[in-house]
C-alpha positions as CSV (number, residue, x, y, z in Angstrom):
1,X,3.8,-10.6,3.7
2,X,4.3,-9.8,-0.1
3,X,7.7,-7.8,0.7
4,X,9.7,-9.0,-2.8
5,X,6.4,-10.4,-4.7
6,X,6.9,-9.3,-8.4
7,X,2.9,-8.6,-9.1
8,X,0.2,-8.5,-6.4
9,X,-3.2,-7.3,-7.3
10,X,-4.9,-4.7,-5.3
11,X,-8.8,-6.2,-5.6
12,X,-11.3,-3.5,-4.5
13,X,-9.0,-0.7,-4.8
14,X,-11.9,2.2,-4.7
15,X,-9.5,4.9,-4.4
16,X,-6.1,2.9,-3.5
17,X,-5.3,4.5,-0.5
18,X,-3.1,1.3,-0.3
19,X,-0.9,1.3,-3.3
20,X,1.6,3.7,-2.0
21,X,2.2,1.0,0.9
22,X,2.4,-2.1,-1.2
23,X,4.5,0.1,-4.3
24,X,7.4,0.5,-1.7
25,X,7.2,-3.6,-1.4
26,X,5.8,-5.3,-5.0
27,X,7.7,-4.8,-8.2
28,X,3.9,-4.7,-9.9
29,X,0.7,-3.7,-8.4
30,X,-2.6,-4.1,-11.1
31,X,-5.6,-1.9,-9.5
32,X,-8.6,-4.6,-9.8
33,X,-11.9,-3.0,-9.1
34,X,-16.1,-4.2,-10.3
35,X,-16.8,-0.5,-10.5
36,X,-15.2,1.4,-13.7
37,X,-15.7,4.7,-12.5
38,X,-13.5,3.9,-8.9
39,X,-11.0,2.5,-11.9
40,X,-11.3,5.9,-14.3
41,X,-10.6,7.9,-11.0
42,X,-7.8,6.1,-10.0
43,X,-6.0,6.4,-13.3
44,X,-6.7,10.0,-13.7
45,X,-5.0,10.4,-10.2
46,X,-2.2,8.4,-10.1
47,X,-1.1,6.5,-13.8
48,X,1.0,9.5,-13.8
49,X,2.4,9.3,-10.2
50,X,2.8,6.0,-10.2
51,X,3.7,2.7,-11.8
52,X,0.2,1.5,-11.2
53,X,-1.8,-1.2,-14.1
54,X,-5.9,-0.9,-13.6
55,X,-8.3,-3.3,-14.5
56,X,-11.9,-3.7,-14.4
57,X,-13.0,-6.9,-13.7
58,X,-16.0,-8.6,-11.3
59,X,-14.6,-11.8,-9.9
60,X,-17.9,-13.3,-9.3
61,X,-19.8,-12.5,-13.1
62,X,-16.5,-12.8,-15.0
63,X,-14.1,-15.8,-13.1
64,X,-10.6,-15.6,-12.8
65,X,-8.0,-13.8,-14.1
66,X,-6.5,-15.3,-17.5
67,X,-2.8,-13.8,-15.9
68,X,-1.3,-15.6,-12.8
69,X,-0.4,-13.4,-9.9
70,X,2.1,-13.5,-6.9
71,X,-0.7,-12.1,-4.2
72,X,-3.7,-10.4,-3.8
73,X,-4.8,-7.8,-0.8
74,X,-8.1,-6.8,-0.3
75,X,-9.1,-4.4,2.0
76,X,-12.5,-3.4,2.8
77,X,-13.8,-6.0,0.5
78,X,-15.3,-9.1,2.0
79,X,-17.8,-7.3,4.1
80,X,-19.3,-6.3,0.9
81,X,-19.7,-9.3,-1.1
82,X,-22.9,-11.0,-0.4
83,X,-22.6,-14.3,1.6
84,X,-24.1,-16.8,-1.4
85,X,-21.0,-15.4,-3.6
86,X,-18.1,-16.0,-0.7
87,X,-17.0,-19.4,-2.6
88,X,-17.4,-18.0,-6.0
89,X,-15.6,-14.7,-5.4
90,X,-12.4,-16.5,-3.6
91,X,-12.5,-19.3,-5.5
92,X,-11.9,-17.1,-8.9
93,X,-9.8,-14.5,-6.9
94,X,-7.4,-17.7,-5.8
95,X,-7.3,-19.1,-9.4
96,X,-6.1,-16.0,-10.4
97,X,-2.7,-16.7,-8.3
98,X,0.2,-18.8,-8.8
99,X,0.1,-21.8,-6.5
């Protein structure tokens, strides 16, 4: 689905077990997680295997992105974001996209 999309966030990354998947299809992948320690792990494992950006931010306390993305993938995500902050937590995730 984002097979030639130039910068796709990976939102929930915890460890990234993904981004070797989506690098072999995205020109830019920016690790997005609410937990900084999941991001300081990640960059001490792979910034220097791989052409990875990494980004704290909590889409429901802190609203969208100020930069536009092509696509988003989160996996193992929803299940954990309480019900009452669905709207909110899409809502900012979508705003961070290009239409």
């Amino acid at each position: 689905m984002l097979s030639g999309a130039r910068s796709v966030l990976e939102v929930g990354c915890g460890d990234g077990f993904a981004s070797r998947v989506l690098l072999q299809e995205v020109t830019s992948l920016t690790f997005v997680d609410v937990d900084a320690e999941f991001i300081q792990d990640a960059i001490d494992r792979e910034s220097e295997k791989w052409p990875i950006k990494f980004l704290v931010h909590d889409f429901i306390d802190a609203g969208p992105l100020e930069k536009a993305y092509d696509g988003a993938v989160c996996l193992d995500v929803i299940e954990y974001i309480p019900q009452h902050n669905y709207d909110m937590f899409l809502g900012n995730l979508i705003s961070s996209l290009y239409p």
